[in-house]
C-alpha positions in Angstrom: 75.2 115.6 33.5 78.3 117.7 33.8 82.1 115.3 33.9 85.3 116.7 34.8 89.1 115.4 34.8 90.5 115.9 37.9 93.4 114.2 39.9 93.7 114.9 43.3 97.2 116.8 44.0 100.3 115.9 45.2 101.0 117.1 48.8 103.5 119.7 47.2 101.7 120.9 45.0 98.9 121.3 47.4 101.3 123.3 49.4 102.5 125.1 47.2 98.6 125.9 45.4 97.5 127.3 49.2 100.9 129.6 49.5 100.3 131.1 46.3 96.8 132.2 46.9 97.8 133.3 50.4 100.0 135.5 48.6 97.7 137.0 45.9 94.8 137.5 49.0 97.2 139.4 50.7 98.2 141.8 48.2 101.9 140.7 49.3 104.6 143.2 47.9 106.9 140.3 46.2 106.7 139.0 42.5 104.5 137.1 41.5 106.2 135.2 38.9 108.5 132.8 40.7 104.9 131.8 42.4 103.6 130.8 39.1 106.2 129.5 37.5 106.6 126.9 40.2 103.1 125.9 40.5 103.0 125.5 37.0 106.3 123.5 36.8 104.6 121.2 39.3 101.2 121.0 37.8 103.0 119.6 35.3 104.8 116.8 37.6 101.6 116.0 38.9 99.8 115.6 35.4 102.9 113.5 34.2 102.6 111.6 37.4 99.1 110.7 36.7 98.9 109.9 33.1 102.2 108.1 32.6 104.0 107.3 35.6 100.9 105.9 37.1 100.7 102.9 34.4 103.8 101.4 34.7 102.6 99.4 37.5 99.7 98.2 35.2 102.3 96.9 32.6 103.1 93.3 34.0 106.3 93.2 31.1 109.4 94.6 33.1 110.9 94.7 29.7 107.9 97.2 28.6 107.8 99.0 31.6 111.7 100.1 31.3 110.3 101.3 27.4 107.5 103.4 29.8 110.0 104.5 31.6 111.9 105.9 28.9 108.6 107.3 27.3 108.1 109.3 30.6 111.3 111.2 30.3 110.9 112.3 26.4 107.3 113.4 28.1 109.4 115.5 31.1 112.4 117.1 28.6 109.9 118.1 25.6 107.6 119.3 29.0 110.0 121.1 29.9 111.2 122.7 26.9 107.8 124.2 26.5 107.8 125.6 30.1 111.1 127.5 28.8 109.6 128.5 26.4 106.6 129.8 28.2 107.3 131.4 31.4 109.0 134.4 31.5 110.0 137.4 34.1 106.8 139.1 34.2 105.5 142.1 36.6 102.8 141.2 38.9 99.5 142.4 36.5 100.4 140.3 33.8 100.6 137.4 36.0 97.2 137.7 37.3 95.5 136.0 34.3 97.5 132.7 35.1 96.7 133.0 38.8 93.1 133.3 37.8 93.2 130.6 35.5 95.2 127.9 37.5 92.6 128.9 40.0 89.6 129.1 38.4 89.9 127.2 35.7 92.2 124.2 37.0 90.7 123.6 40.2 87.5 122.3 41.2 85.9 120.7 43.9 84.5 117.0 43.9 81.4 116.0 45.3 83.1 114.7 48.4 84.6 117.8 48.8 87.8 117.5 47.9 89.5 119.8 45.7 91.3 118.8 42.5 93.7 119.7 39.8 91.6 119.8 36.5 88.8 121.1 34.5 85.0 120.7 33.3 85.1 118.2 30.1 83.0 118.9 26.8 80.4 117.5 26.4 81.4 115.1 23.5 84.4 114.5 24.8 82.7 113.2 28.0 80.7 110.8 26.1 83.5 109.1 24.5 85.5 108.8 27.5 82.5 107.4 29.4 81.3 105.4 26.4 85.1 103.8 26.5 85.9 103.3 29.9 82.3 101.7 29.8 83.5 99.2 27.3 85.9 97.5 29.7 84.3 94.9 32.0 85.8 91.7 33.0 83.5 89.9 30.7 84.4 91.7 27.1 86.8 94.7 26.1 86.0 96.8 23.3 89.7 97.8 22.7 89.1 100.3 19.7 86.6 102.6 22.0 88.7 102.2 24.9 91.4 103.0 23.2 89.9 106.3 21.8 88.7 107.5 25.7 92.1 107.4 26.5 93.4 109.5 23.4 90.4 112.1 24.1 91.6 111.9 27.9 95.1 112.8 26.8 93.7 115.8 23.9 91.9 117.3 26.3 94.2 117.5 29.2 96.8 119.0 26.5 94.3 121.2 25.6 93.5 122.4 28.6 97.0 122.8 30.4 98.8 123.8 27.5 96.9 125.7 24.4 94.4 127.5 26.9 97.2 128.1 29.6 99.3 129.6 27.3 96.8 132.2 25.9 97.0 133.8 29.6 100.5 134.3 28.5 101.9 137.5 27.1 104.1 136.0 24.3 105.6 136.9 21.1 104.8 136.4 18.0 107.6 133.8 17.7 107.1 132.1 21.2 103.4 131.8 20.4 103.8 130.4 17.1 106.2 127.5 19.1 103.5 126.8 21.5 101.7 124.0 19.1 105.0 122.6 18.2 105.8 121.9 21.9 102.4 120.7 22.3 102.8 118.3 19.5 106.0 117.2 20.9 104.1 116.1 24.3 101.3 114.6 22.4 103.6 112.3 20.5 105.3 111.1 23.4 101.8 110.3 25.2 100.3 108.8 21.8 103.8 106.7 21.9 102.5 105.4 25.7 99.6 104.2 24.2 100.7 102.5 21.4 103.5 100.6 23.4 101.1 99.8 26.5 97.5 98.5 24.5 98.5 96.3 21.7 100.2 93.9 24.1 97.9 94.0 27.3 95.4 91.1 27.9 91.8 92.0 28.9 92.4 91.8 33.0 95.3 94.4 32.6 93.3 96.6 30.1 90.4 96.3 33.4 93.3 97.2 35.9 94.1 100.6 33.4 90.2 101.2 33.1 90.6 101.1 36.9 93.6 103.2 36.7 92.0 105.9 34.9 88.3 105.9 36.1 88.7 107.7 39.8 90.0 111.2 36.8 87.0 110.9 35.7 83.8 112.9 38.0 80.4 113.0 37.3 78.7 116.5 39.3 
């Protein structure tokens, strides 16, 4: 059994996913870059969208949903700081291995045809989201493994959209070396979501995030 993550996109960045291959199928005499840097910037909406934004509605304490609102936005400015420190004027052949790799490697298709934003899991990682999200039933919650699918859910996507995106990049030695440091930054800020959001939840809200979550998750 092979699982991906995948989120179907937003209708922008749908829109915007179908110009920019128009353009590279085309052989279109513009620059690439703006292309990819705006994809990317919303790729990056859309992922913040669907792991954070997404679970305020689950958190039934207005008082901790303005504290998830608050978490969102460190998310966005240390989200974007990295994308400063990422994308760059580039000429059109050293874009291509970003193209290819938001195409390629980002995309996929689900078995009801639809095409989404995300990537084939390992197969470890897999298990322990699986294992965890299978841990949440309305009759018992196994917080501690449901806890760690989520953190693996979060690793991975980092992984993925950050440390392998960035080695299409053609960076310096000192803009390289910053890339784990942004990474880090995010990674707090999501760990800090969780941390605020489980604790407190009661086992028919943790079944509404297990809920939340599962449809990311597709078995091919």
């Amino acid at each position: 059994m092979t699982y991906y993550f995948g989120f179907v996109p937003s209708d922008k960045l749908k829109a915007m996913i179908e110009e920019a291959e128009q353009i590279i199928e085309s052989n279109a005499e513009v620059e690439y870059y703006p292309y990819r840097d705006a994809l990317t910037q919303q790729t990056a909406r859309d992922l913040i969208d669907t792991l954070l934004v997404g679970l305020i509605d689950v958190i039934p304490n207005p008082e901790r949903q303005a504290s998830m609102r608050k978490i969102v936005g460190t998310v966005e400015r240390a989200t974007e700081t990295l994308l400063n420190i990422l994308l760059n004027k580039e000429n059109n052949e050293d874009i291509m291995p970003s193209f290819n790799f938001l195409k390629d490697q980002a995309m996929f298709v689900d078995n009801d045809g639809v095409e989404r934003v995300g990537f084939k899991l390992p197969d470890e990682s897999a298990q322990k989201i699986v294992s965890g999200f299978a841990s949440v039933t309305p009759e018992h919650v196994d917080k501690v493994k449901f806890r760690k699918a989520l953190e693996t859910v979060n690793d991975e996507t980092l992984t993925h959209f950050v440390t392998r995106f960035a080695d299409t990049l053609k960076l310096g030695m000192f803009k390289r070396k910053s890339v784990p440091v942004a990474k880090a930054a995010i990674d707090k800020g999501m760990n800090m979501a969780l941390n605020r959001l489980l604790p407190d939840l009661q086992d028919d809200a943790l079944n509404r995030l297990a809920n939340y979550y599962r449809p990311f998750i597709v078995e091919k």
